[in-house]
C-alpha positions as CSV (number, residue, x, y, z in Angstrom):
1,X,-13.1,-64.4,69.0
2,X,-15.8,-62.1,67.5
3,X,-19.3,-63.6,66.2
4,X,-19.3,-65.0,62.6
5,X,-21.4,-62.9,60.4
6,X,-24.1,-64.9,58.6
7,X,-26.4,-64.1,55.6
8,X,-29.4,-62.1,55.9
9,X,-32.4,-63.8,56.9
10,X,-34.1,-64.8,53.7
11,X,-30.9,-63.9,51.3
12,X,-29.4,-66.9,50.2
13,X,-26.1,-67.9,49.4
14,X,-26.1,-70.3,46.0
15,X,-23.0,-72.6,46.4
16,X,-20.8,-74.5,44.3
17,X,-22.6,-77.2,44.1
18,X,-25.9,-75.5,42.9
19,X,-24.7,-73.0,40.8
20,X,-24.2,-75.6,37.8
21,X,-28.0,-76.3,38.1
22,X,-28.6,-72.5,38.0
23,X,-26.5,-72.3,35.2
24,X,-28.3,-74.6,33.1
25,X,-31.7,-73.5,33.7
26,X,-31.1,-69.6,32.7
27,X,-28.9,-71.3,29.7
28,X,-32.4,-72.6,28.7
29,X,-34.6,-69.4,29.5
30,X,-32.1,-67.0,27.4
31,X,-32.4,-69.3,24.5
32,X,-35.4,-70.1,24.6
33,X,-36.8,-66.2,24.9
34,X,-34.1,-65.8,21.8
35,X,-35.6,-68.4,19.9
36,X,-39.1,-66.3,19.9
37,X,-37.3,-63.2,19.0
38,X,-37.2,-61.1,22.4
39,X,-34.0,-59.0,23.5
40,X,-32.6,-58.8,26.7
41,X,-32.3,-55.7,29.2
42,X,-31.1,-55.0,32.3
43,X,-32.3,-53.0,35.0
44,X,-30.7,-51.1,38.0
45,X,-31.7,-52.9,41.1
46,X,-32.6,-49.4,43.2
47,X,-35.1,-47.6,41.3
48,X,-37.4,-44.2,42.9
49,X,-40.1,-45.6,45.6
50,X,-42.7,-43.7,43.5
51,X,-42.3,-45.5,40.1
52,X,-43.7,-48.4,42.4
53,X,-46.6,-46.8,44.5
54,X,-48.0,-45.7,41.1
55,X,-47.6,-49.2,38.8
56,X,-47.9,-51.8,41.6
57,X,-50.3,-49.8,43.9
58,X,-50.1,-48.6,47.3
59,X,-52.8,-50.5,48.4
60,X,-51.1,-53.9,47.6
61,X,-49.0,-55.9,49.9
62,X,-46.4,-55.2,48.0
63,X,-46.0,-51.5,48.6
64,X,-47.3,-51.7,52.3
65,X,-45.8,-54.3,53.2
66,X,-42.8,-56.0,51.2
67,X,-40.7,-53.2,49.8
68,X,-37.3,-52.2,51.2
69,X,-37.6,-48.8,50.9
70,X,-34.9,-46.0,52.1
71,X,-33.9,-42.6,52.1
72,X,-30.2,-41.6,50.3
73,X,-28.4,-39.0,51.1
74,X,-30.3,-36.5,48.8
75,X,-33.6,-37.5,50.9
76,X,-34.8,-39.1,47.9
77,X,-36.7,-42.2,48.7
78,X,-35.3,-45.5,46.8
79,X,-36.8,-48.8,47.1
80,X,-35.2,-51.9,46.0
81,X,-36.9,-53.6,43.5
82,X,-39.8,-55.8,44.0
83,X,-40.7,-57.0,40.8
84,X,-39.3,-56.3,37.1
85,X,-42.0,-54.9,34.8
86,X,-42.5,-51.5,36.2
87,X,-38.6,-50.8,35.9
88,X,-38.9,-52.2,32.6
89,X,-41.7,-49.8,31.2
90,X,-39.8,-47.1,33.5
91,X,-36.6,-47.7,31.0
92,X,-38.6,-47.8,27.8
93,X,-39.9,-44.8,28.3
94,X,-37.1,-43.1,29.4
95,X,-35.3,-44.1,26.5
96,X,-37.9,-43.6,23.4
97,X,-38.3,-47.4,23.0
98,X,-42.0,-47.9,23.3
99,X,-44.2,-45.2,21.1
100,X,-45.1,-46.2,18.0
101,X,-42.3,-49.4,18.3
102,X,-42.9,-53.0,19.0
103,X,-40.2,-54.3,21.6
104,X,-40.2,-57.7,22.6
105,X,-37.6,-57.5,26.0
106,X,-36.6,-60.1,28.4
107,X,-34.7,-59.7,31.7
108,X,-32.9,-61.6,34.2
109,X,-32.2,-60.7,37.8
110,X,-32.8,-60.5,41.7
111,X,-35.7,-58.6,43.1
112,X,-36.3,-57.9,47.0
113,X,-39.9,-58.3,49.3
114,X,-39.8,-58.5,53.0
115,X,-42.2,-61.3,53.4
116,X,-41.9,-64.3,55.4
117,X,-39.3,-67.1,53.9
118,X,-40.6,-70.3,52.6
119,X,-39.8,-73.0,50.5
120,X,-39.0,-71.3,47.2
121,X,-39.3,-67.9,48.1
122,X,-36.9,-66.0,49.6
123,X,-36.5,-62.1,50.4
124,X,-34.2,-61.7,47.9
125,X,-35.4,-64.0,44.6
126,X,-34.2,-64.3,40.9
127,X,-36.9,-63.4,38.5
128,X,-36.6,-64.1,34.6
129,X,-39.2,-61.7,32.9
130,X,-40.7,-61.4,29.4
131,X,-42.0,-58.0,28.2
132,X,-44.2,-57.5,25.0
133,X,-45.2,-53.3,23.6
134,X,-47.1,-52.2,20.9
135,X,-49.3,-55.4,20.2
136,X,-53.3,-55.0,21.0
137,X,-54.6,-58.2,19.8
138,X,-54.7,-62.0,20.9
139,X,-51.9,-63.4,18.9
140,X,-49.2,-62.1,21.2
141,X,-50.7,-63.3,24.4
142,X,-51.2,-66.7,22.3
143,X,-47.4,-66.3,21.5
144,X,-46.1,-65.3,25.3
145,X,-48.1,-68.5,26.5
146,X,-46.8,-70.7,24.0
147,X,-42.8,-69.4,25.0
148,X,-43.4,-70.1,28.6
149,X,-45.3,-73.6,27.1
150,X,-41.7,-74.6,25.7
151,X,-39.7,-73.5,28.9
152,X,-41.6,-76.4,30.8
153,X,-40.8,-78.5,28.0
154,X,-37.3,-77.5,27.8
155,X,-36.7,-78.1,31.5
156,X,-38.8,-81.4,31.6
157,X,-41.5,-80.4,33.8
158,X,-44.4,-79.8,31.3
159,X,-46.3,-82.7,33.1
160,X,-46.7,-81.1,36.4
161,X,-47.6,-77.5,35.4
162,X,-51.3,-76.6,34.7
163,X,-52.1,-73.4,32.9
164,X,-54.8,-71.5,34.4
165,X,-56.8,-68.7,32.5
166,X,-59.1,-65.6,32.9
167,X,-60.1,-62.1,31.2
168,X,-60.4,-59.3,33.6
169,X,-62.0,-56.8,30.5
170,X,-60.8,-53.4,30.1
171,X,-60.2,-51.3,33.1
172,X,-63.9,-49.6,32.9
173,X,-65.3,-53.2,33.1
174,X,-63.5,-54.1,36.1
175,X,-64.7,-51.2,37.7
176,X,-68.2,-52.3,37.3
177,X,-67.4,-56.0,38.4
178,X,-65.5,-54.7,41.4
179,X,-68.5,-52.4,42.4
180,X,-70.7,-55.1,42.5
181,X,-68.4,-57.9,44.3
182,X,-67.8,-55.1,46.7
183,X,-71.8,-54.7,47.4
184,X,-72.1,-58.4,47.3
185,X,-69.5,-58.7,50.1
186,X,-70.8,-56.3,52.3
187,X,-73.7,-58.3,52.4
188,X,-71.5,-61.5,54.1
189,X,-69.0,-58.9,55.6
190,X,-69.5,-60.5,59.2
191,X,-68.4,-63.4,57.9
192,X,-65.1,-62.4,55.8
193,X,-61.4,-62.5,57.7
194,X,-59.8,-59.9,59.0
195,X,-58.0,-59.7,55.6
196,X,-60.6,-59.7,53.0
197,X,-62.2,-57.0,54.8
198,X,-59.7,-54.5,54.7
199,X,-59.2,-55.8,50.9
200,X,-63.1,-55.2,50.1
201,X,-62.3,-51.9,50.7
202,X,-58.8,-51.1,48.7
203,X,-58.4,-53.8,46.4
204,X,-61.7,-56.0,45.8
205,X,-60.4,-58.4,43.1
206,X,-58.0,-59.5,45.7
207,X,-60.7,-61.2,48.1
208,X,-61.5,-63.7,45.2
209,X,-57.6,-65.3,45.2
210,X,-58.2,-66.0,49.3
211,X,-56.5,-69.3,50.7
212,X,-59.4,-69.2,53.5
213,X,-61.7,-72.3,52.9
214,X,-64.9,-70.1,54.6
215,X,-64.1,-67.1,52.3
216,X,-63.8,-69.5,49.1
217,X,-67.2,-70.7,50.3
218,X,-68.9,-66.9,50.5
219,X,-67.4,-66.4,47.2
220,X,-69.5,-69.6,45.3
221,X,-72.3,-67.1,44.7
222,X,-70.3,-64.4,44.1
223,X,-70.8,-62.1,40.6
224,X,-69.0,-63.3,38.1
225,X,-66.6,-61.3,36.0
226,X,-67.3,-62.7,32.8
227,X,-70.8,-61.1,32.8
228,X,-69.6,-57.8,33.0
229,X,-67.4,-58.4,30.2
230,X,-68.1,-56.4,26.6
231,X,-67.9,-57.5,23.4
232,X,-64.5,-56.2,22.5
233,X,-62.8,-58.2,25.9
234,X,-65.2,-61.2,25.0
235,X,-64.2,-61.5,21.8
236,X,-60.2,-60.8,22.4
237,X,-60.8,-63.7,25.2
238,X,-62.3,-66.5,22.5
239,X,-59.5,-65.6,20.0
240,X,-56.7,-66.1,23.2
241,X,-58.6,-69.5,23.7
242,X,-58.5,-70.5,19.8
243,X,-55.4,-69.9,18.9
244,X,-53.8,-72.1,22.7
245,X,-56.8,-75.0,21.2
246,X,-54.9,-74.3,17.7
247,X,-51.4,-75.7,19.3
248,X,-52.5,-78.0,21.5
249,X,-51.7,-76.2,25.2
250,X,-54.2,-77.5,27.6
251,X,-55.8,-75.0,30.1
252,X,-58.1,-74.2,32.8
253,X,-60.6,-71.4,33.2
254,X,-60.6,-70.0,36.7
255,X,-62.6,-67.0,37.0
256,X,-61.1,-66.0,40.2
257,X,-57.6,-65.9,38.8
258,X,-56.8,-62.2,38.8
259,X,-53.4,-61.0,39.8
260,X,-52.0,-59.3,42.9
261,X,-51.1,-56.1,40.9
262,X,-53.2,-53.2,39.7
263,X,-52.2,-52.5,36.5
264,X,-53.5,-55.8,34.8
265,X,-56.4,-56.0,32.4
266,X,-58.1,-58.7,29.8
267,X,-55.6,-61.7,30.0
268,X,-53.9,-62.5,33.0
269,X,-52.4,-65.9,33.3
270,X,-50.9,-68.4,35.8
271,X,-49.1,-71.6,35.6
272,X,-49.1,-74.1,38.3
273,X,-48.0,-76.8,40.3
274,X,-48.6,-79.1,43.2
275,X,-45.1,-81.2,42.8
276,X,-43.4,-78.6,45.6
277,X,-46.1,-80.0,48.1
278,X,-49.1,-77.3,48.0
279,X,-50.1,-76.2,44.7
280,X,-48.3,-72.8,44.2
281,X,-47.6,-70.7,41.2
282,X,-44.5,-70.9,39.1
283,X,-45.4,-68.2,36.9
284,X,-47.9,-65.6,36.5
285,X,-48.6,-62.3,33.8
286,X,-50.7,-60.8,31.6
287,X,-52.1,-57.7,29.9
288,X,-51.4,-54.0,31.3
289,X,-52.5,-52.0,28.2
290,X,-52.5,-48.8,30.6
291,X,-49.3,-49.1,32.5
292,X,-47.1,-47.5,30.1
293,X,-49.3,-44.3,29.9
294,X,-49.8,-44.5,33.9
295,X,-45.8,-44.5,34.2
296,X,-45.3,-40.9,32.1
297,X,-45.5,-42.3,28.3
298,X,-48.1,-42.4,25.7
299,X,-50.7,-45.1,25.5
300,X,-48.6,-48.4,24.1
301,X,-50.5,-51.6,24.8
302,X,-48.1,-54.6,27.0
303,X,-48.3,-58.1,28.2
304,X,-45.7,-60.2,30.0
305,X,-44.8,-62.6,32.5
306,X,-42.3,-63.7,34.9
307,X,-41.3,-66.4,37.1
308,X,-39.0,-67.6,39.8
309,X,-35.9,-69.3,38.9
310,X,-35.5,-70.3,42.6
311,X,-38.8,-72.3,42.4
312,X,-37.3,-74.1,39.0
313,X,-34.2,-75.0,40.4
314,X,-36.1,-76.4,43.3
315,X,-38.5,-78.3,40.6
316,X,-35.9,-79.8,38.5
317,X,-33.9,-80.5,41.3
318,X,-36.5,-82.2,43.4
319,X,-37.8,-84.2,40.6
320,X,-34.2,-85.2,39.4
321,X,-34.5,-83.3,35.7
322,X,-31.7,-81.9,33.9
323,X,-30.0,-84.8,34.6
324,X,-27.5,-84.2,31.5
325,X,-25.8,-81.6,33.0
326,X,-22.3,-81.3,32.1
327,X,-19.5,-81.5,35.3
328,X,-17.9,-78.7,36.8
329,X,-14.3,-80.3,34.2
330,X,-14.2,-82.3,32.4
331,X,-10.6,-82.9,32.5
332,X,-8.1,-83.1,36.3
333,X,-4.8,-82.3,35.1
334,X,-2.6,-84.5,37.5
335,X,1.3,-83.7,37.6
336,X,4.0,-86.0,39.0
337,X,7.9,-85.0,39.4
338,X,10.3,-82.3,39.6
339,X,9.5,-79.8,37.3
340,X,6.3,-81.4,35.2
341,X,4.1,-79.0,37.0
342,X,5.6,-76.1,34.3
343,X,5.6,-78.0,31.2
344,X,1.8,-79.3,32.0
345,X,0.3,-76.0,33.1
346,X,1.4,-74.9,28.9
347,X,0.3,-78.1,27.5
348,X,-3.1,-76.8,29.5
349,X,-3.3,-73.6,28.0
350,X,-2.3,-74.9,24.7
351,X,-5.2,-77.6,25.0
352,X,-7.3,-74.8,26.2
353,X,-6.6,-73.1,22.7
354,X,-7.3,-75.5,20.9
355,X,-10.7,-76.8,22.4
356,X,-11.7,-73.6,23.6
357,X,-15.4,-75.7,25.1
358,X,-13.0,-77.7,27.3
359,X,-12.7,-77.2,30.9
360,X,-9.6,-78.6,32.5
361,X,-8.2,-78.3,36.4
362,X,-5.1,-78.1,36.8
363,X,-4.0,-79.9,40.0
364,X,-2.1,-77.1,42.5
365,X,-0.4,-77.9,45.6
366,X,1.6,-80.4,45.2
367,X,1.4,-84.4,46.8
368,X,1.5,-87.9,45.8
369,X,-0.2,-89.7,43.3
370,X,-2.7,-90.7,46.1
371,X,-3.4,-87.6,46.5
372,X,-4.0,-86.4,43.5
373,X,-6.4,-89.1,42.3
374,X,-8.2,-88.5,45.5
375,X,-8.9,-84.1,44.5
376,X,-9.6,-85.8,40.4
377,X,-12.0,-87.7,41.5
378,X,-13.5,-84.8,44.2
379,X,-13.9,-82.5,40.9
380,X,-15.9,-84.3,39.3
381,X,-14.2,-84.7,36.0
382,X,-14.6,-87.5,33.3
383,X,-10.9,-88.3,33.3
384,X,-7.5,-87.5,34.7
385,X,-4.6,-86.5,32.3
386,X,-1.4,-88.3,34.0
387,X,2.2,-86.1,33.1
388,X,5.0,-87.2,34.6
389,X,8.3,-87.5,34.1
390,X,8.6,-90.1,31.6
391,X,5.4,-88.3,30.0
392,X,7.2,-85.2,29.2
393,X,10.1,-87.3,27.8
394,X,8.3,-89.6,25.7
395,X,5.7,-86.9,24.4
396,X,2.9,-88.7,26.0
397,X,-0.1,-88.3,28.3
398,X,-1.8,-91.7,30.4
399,X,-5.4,-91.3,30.1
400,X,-7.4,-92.5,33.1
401,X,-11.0,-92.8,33.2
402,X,-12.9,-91.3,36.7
403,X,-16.4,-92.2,35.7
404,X,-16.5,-95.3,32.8
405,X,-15.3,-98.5,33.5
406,X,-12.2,-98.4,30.9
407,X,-8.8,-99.3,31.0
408,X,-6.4,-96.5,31.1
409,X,-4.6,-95.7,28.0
410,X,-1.2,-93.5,26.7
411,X,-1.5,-91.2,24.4
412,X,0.7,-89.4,21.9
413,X,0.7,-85.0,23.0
414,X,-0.1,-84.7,19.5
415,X,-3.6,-86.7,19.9
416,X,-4.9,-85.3,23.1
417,X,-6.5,-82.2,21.8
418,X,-8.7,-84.5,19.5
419,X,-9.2,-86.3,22.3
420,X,-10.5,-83.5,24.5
421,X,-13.3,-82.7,21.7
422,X,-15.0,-85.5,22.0
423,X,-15.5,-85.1,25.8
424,X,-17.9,-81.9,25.1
């Protein structure tokens, strides 16, 4: 017997009995991204390597590391996608949506880095992303924060998220902090990992979000990026602050918050939690005023965010929200005698009509009533529509209840469609 194939290591299948849960959470982040007035778009999955190496930086893990990157036939090389906003400034600009427009753009989908599984992240992971162009001032980073604010709320886990908050100033600004970290380091270099020296040298900003408790501890009397700040970042930051103080979302300044990615500037942005065990980030953004212009188009200012659904699922799942999630059906069609199965399959479709919301399996296969009570009960459905024989004759259905302690009931054909609403 040849070997049975299995799923790629750290590419997940999402079964039956999750996808209900998955359902329901991007139910909540399409509305909610509605509600604020942002459009979706969708993105190919294989994009060119380079758009990448020049957005996301090909000093960052991500390009050195994590991509899945390929030649195609043409000897183009193609990279799978690692993260959404890159493709998504790649598409407005192909397509004259930016310039001299204000888009607000969401986008749902699965994007690819070969990095070592964990819990919650996965080589191939589900991002939902929100996209903001044309808007330089404070309000719409105010705005952004407050949509992702009302996700938490929506899903029920607003009390075990923690907004975290920092300015990294305009890209000149940075420069100048990033010069003088990198001459403060040098100074401790013996001491710094393996890691944050090779960072100290490609990426600097990246030494201040180490995990190493002896590098956190070189970093206390590290520069600080707010004093290189000017007036103009300053002042952007104090409005950002305001208007979050205005609305009542709690935050925390962490000055060493400061994004993986090279394109970020002023506001950048993390929520997160400790409820999946160590505290870990659910969702992360900010400001890239100069990606657009880096990427081929003319200078449009952008902020945005994104997060992983997986981790959400695991959240809501692991703290036991969402709990009103509708079944799989609602209704198991059970069918009993010589010829019922035809008759009941139209009654189905003209109950489906009829209550369009309604979901109703019909029972295939044949077997006793036994049997049949055994695969209603299985799916999950509030009750099982009885049709038998004497049914069909009388123009009845027997009503029995799977989930309420109720006695079961007939019912006239006639009534069962107003029946059916009032399971939604």
């Amino acid at each position: 017997m040849s070997k049975t194939i299995q799923a790629i290591r750290g590419m997940n299948d999402c079964l039956p009995s999750e996808t209900h849960i998955w359902q329901k959470v991007e139910s909540i982040l399409r509305r909610v991204a509605s509600n604020y007035g942002f459009s979706e778009i969708r993105m190919p999955i294989v994009e060119s390597t380079a758009l990448f190496k020049r957005s996301v930086g090909e000093v960052t893990d991500i390009v050195e590391k994590e991509m899945y990157t390929f030649e195609d036939r043409n000897g183009d090389s193609l990279s799978l996608r690692p993260e959404g906003t890159a493709s998504c400034v790649r598409a407005g600009n192909q397509h004259g949506l930016l310039y001299n427009q204000e888009q607000r753009l969401w986008y749902m989908g699965p994007m690819f880095r070969h990095e070592r599984p964990q819990k919650g992240r996965y080589r191939q992971f589900h991002q939902f992303g929100i996209e903001a162009f044309g808007f330089a001032g404070a309000d719409i980073d105010a705005e952004i924060i407050m949509l992702s604010a009302r996700l938490w709320r929506e899903l029920g886990i607003d009390d075990v998220v923690t907004l975290e908050l920092n300015s990294l100033g305009s890209s000149e600004e940075r420069a100048s902090y990033s010069k003088a970290l990198v001459d403060y380091l040098t100074l401790h270099q013996a001491k710094l990992d393996e890691d944050s020296q090779r960072r100290m040298h490609t990426n600097p900003l990246r030494v201040l979000d180490s995990k190493n408790p002896e590098v956190q501890a070189i970093l206390v009397d590290a520069p600080k990026l707010s004093d290189f700040l000017g007036e103009e970042s300053k002042a952007h930051f104090a409005e950002l602050c305001q208007r979050l103080d205005a609305v009542g979302i709690n935050y925390v300044l962490n000055e060493r918050l400061v994004r993986g990615l090279d394109y970020y500037n002023r506001t950048v942005f993390e929520w997160v939690t400790d409820s999946l065990g160590a505290q870990g980030t659910i969702c992360a953004g900010g400001r890239y005023d100069g990606l657009v212009e880096q990427l081929g188009g003319k200078a449009t200012p952008g902020i945005g965010f994104a997060l992983g659904i997986e981790r959400l699922v695991l959240m809501v799942t692991s703290l036991e929200k969402l709990n009103d999630i509708r079944p799989q059906v609602e209704v198991y069609l059970a069918m009993l005698g010589d010829d019922v199965d035809i008759q009941a399959n139209l009654l189905a479709e003209q109950w489906r009509d009829k209550v369009p919301e309604i979901r109703i399996q019909c029972h295939c296969g044949g077997g006793n009533f036994k049997k049949q009570m055994k695969r209603a009960d299985k799916s999950g459905a509030q009750v099982a529509i009885i049709l038998g024989e004497d049914e069909i004759a009388n123009q009845t259905a027997t009503i029995k209840y799977l989930r309420e302690r109720k006695e079961q009931q007939s019912m006239a054909l006639a009534d069962v469609p107003t029946f059916l609403a009032q399971l939604i």
